[in-house]
C-alpha positions, 0 to 999 in steps of 0.5 A: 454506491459499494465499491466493486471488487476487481477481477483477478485479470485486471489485478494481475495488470495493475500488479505489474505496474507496481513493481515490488507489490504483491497479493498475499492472503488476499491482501495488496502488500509491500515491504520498504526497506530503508537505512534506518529506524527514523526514515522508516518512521518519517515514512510511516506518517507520511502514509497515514497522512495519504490514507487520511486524505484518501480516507483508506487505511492499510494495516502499517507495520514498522520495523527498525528499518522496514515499513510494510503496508497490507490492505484490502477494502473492507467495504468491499468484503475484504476484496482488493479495489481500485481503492486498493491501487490507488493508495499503492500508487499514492505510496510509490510515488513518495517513497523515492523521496524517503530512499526506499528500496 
């Protein structure tokens, strides 16, 4: 069974519980801040180890100290999905543990 797009009202509420994300270009984004290169890569396999295990993968890009996720779900036509937020909510829960602001 496809996976269905959220309405726009239901992402607007999923949005505010997760402070610091965002939709751009029709993508759920986040940027880390962190104090340095290592932590911002320590992250980054973190993430990937979470979106092998959800089997749902953002676009990861890391910077000196910075690490953002873009995703959206391809199955669903490039739409955001519940599979969407739960890997944003998956990522926010962690990301206390590697000092990220």
């Amino acid at each position: 069974m496809p996976t269905e797009p959220l309405p726009p009202e239901e992402i607007e509420e999923r949005l505010r519980k997760l402070p610091g994300w965002s939709v751009e270009d029709g993508k759920l984004t986040r940027t880390y801040r962190l104090r340095k290169h290592l932590p911002a890569a320590a992250m980054a396999v973190h993430v990937a180890a979470i979106q092998e295990e959800l089997n749902h993968h953002s676009d990861l890009t890391l910077g000196y100290n910075t690490l953002t996720l873009a995703v959206h779900t391809h199955s669903a036509g490039g739409a955001l999905t519940h599979l969407d937020f739960d890997l944003a909510t998956r990522v926010e829960a962690v990301a206390g543990a590697h000092d990220a602001q």
